[in-house]
Phi, psi and omega in degrees: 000123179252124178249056181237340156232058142138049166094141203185137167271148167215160179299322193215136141254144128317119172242074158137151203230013188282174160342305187285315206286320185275343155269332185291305174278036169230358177252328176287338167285301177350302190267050177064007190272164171284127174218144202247178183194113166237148190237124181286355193250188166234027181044046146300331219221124172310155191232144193255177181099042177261030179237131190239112180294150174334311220272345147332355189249320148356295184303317171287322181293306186303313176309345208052074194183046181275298158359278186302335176285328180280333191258051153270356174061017177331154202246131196281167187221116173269340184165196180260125152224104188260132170272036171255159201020039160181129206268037176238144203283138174235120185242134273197079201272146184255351215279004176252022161297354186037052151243327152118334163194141166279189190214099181296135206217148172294118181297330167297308180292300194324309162273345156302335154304274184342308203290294195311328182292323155321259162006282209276006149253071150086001216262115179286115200276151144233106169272159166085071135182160188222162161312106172237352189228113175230143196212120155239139179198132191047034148095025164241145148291157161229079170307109163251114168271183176284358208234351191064039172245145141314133179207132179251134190212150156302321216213144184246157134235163170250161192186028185257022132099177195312317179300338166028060181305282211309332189254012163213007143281351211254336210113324180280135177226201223249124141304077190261124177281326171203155176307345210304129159260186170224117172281106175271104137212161194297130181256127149248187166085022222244174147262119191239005192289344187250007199246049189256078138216190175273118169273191160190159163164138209267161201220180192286349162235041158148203186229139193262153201244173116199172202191176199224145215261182114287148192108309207100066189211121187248145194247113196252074205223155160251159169230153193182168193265169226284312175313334191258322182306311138334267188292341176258007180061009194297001162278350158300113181329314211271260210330326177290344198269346209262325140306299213290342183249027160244020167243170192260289180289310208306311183311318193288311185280353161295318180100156185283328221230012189260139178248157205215177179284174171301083196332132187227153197276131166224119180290142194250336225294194194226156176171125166256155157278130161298063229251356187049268162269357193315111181268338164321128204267103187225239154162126193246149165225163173077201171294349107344343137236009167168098155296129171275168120306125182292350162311339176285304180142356230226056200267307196282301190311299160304343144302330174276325160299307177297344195270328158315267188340309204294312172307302178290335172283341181263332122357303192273243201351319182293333161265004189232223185279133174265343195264003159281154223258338181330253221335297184320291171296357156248355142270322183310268263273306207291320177281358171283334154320305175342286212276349149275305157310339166291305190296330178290329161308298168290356151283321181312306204285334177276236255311353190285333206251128153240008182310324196255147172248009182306169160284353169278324151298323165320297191291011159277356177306309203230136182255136172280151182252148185252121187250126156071000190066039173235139211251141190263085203289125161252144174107206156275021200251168173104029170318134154251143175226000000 
């Protein structure tokens, strides 16, 4: 079905074209529904969330695009060696994951892959546009891009990512648990063929990432909240360069003497979506209904979970009653689990480390829990916006 020239119905739109948006709509095409997906970028702009834990190669095989994945030529990830809460390196074998590895992968091809595979199951891509109008009325959606085409669908997800424009145009809002960014940047030109793990090591305002590219290309980035990123200028090449040469591996493996891109900010924070009493049939996936903190690892693998989940819940409605609410309310229940064991992790995972007395660690002492889309504080944390 071509909606490209002036508006077109379909059973499910898409609002975001990352992981979540391009599997949930390769799996509702898959099973016959008509489905459109719009993505505002053309994957032009590097992306960051380029370590992919083992348990991620299941999931591609169930997309069927295992094929397509290998052949991004992706750099296998043996494992982990981490500095945390103890300056002796602790290392982390993926191989007993019984996948044999994780895989550091250009993030930009990766999901411009998902998408095509979307495309060629049936799926209409409209790229270089976004969502600016979602309108429901007598049981249709009604989408206005940005681009002026019209698009009418039964069923919406959002899938536009930590900002979760559609679904808080819609009313719903955000549990934002923290502020955390990710300062990024790229070392090219490097030899990375022997640097096939993860690093991690934590530093007095926050923790350092790094990870080796496809290409020769190594990816470095810190995290620390959106206030220290402020007041310590750390988005400045100098300042960023000048943390980054207090630290003991990372530094040894940037090299002394390697110059990189221009930093670039990207937000990280943990947040759930609210949606509160919303009877609609609509549905947020990915980081658009729950966002990690990336210390866990598991950023894309949960997406593609939520991207299942989600699919299976609009399946059901389609087949059944569309305007019943079940489907909705035993996925939101599922990611609230979802997001109590994440938070019960990342407490694990902060509490581990106590070496620092900054405010970025304080404030990780006590984590909030999210029940019911509601976040259960303890302390000050758990802002909705």
């Amino acid at each position: 079905m071509n909606a490209g020239s002036g508006g077109a119905t379909y059973d499910v739109i898409v609002a975001g074209g990352g992981p979540a948006g391009a599997a949930a709509a390769l799996r509702l095409a898959t099973i016959g529904l008509q489905v459109a997906m719009i993505e505002r970028s053309r994957y032009e702009r590097p992306r960051i969330g380029e370590t992919l834990a083992p348990s991620v190669q299941p999931l591609l095989h169930d997309l069927q695009v295992w094929d397509r994945f290998r052949a991004l030529d992706p750099l296998p990830s043996w494992g982990t060696r981490s500095l945390w809460g103890d300056p002796v390196p602790a290392e982390h074998s993926h191989l007993a994951s019984g996948y044999g590895s994780g895989w550091h992968v250009d993030r930009r091809r990766f999901d411009s892959m998902l998408a095509d595979a979307a495309a060629d199951a049936g799926v209409d891509h409209l790229g270089g546009t976004s969502a600016t109008i979602c309108r429901f009325d007598r049981g249709q959606w009604s989408i206005v891009c940005s681009s002026g085409v019209e698009l009418r669908s039964r069923f919406l997800i959002d899938a536009t990512g930590r900002r979760a424009g559609p679904a808080r145009a819609l009313g719903a809002r955000r549990c934002v648990l923290d502020r955390l960014l990710a300062i990024a940047v790229q070392f090219g030109g490097r030899e990375v063929s022997r640097e096939q793990f993860l690093l991690i090591e934590t530093a007095t305002d926050g923790w350092w990432y790094t990870a080796p590219l496809p290409g020769g290309t190594l990816m470095a980035m810190l995290m620390t909240d959106a206030d220290l990123c402020r007041s310590g200028r750390l988005s400045t090449w100098e300042a960023w360069r000048e943390r980054l040469a207090a630290t003991v591996a990372t530094a040894s493996r940037v090299g002394g003497s390697a110059t990189g891109s221009v930093p670039v900010v990207h937000p990280a924070g943990s947040l759930r979506l609210v949606r509160n009493d919303d009877r609609r049939p609509w549905l947020a996936v990915g980081d658009s209904s729950l966002a990690v903190d990336p210390v866990s690892g598991s950023g894309v693998t949960r997406a593609l979970r939520s991207a299942a989940a989600a699919a299976e819940a609009i399946a059901a409605m389609n087949a059944g009653d569309g305007a019943r609410w079940d489907p909705i309310l035993e996925y939101e229940g599922a990611r609230d689990r979802e997001g109590v064991q994440f938070l019960t992790e990342r407490a694990h995972f902060y509490g581990a480390e106590n070496r620092y007395e900054s405010a970025f660690w304080r404030r990780r002492q006590h984590s909030p829990i999210v029940v019911a889309g509601r976040a259960q504080s303890v302390g000050k944390h758990g802002r909705s916006v």
